[in-house]
C-alpha positions as a Markdown table, in Angstrom:
| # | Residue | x | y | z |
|---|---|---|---|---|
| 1 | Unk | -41.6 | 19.4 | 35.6 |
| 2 | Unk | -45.3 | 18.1 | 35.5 |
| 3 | Unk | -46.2 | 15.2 | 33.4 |
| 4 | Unk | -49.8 | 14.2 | 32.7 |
| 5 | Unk | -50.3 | 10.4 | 32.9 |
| 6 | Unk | -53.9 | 9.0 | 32.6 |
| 7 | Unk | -56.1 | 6.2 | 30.9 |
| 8 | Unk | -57.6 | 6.5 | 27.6 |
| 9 | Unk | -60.1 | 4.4 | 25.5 |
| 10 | Unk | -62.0 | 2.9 | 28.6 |
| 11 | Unk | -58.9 | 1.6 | 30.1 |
| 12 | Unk | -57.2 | 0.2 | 26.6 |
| 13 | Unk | -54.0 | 2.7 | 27.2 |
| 14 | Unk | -51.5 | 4.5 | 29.0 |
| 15 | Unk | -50.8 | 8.1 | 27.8 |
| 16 | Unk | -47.6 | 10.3 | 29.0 |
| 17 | Unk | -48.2 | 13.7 | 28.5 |
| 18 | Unk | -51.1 | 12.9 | 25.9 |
| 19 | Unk | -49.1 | 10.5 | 24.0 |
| 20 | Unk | -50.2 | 6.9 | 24.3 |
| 21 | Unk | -47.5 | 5.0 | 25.4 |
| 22 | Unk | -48.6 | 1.3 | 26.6 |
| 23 | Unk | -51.5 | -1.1 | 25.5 |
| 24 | Unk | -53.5 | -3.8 | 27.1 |
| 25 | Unk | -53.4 | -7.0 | 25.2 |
| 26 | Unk | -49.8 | -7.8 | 25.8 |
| 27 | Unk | -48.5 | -10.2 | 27.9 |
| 28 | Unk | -46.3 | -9.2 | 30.8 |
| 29 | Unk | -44.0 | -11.5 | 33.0 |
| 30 | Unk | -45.2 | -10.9 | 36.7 |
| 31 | Unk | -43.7 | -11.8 | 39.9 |
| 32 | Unk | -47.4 | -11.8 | 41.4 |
| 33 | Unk | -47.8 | -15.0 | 44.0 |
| 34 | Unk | -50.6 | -13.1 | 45.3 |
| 35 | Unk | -52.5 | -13.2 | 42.1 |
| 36 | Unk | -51.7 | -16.8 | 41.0 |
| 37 | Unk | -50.0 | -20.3 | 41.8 |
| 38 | Unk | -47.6 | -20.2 | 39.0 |
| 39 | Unk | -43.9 | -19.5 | 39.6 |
| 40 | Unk | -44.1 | -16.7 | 37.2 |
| 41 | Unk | -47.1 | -14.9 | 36.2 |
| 42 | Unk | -47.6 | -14.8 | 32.6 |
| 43 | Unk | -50.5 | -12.0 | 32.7 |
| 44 | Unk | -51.9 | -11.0 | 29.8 |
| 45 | Unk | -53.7 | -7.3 | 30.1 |
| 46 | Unk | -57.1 | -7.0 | 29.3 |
| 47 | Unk | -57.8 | -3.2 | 30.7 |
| 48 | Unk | -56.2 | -0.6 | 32.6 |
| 49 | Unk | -58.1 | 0.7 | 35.6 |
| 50 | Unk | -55.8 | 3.7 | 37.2 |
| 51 | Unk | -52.3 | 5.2 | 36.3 |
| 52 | Unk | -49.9 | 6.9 | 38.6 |
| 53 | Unk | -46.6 | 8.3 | 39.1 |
| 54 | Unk | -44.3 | 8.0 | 42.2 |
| 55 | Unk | -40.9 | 9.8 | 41.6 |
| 56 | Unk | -39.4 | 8.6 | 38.7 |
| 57 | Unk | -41.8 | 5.9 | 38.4 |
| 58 | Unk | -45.4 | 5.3 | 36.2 |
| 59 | Unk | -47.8 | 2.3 | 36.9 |
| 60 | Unk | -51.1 | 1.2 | 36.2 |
| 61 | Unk | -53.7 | -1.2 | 38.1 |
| 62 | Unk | -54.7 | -3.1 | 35.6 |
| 63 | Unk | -56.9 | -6.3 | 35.4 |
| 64 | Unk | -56.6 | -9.7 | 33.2 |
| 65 | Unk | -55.2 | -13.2 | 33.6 |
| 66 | Unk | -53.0 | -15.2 | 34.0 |
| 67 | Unk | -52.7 | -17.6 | 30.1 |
| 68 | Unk | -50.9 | -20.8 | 32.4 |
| 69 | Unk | -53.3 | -21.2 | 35.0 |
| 70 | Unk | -56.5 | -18.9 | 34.3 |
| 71 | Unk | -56.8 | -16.5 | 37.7 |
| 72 | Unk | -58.1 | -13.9 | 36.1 |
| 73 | Unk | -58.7 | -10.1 | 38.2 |
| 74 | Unk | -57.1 | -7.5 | 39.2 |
| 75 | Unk | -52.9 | -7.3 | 40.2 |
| 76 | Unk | -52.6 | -3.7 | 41.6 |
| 77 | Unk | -49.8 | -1.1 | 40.1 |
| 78 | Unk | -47.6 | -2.5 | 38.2 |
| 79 | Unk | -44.5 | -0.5 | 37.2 |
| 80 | Unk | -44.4 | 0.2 | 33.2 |
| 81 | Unk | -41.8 | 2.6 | 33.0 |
| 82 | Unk | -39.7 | 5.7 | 33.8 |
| 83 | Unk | -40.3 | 9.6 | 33.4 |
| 84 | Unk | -36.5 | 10.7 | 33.3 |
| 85 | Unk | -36.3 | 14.6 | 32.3 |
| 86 | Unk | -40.0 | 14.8 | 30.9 |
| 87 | Unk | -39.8 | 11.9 | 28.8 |
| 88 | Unk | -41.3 | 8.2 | 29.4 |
| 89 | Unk | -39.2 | 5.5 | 28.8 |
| 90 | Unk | -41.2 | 2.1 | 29.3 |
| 91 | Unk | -40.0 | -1.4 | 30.6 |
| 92 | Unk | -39.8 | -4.1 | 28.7 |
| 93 | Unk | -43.1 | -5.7 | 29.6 |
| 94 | Unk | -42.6 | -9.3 | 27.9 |
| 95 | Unk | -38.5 | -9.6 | 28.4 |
| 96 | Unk | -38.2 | -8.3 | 32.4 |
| 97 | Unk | -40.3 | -9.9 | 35.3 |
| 98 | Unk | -42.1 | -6.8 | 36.8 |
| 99 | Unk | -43.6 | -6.8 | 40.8 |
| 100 | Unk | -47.0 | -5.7 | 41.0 |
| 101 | Unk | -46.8 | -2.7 | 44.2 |
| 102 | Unk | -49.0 | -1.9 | 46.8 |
């Protein structure tokens, strides 16, 4: 089954099969030492800059900072959710601590 994942409103969302399914401007829990200092990443998303899917998995490349410390730029693919027959089902961004991939 094919499912269409791409970027919408320069970069401000996610869609899944033309539905938009996750926004910048929230703040996601990293595990990101490469990105920052901090222990934990608290990375607030200011703009999406690619979106793929790898199996079962979606993630986008987004850019923003980090609101403890202030690195700000880009921390690769992070995972945002699941395609599980056809349908996305996304993580929960704020609660889970999510690990950026290569």
């Amino acid at each position: 089954m094919s499912v269409a994942v791409r970027i919408l409103d320069d970069g401000a969302w996610l869609s899944v099969n033309d539905e938009r399914q996750v926004s910048v401007s929230e703040l996601w829990r990293l595990n990101a030492p490469e990105f920052c200092q901090c222990e934990q990443t608290d990375f607030l998303a200011e703009g999406f800059l690619s979106a793929r899917s790898s199996g079962r998995t979606v993630t986008v490349e987004t850019y923003g900072q980090c609101i403890a410390c202030g690195s700000s730029g880009t921390v690769g693919h992070v995972p945002v959710g699941e395609i599980i027959h056809g349908e996305f089902y996304g993580y929960d961004r704020e609660g889970d601590v999510l690990t950026p991939v290569a």
